[in-house]
C-alpha positions as CSV (number, residue, x, y, z in Angstrom):
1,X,-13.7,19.2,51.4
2,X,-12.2,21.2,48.4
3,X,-8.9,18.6,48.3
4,X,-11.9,15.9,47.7
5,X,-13.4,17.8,45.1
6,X,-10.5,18.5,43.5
7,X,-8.9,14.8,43.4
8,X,-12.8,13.4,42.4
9,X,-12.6,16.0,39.5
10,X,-8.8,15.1,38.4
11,X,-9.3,10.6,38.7
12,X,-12.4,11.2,36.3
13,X,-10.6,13.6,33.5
14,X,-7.8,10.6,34.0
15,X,-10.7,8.0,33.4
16,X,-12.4,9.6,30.4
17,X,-9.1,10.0,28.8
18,X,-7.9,7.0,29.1
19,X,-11.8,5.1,28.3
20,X,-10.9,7.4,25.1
21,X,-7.7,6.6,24.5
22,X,-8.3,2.9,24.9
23,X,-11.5,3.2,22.4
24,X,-9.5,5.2,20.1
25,X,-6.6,2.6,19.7
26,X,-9.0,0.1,19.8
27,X,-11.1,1.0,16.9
28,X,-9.6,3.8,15.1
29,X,-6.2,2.8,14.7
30,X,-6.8,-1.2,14.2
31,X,-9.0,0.0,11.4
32,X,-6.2,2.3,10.0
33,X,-3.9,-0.5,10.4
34,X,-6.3,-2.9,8.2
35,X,-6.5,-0.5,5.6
36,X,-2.6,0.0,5.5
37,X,-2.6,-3.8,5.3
38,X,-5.0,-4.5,2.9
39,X,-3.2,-1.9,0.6
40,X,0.2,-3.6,1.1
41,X,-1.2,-7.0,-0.1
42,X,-3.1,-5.7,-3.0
43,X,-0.1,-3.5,-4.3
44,X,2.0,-6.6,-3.7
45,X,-0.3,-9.0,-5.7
46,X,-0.9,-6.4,-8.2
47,X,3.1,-5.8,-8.4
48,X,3.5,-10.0,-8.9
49,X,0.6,-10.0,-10.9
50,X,1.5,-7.4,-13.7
51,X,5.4,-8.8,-13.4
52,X,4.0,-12.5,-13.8
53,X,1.7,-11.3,-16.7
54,X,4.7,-9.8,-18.4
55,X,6.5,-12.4,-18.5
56,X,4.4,-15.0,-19.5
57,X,3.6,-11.9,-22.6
58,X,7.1,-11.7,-23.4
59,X,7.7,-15.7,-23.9
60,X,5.0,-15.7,-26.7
């Protein structure tokens, strides 16, 4: 009877964590990876942007 308690009690901490796991790479880390993303392009168009701009300032 204790041996069944005991491998009940281990198969759901196994569960929870890995529910939470999967939810926390789900959510949390796609978000962080959009962010990280989002930054990238805007620091690259912002980069080509202020490079284009000084070029077209130093032809005039």
């Amino acid at each position: 009877m204790k041996l069944g308690c005991y491998t009940k009690f281990i198969f759901t901490i196994i569960f929870v964590i890995g529910v939470g796991y999967y939810i926390i790479d789900k959510y949390v880390i796609t978000q962080f990876s959009e962010n990280i993303k989002k930054r990238i392009v805007l620091e690259f168009i912002d980069n080509n942007f202020q490079s284009a701009y000084k070029d077209s300032l130093s032809k005039y």
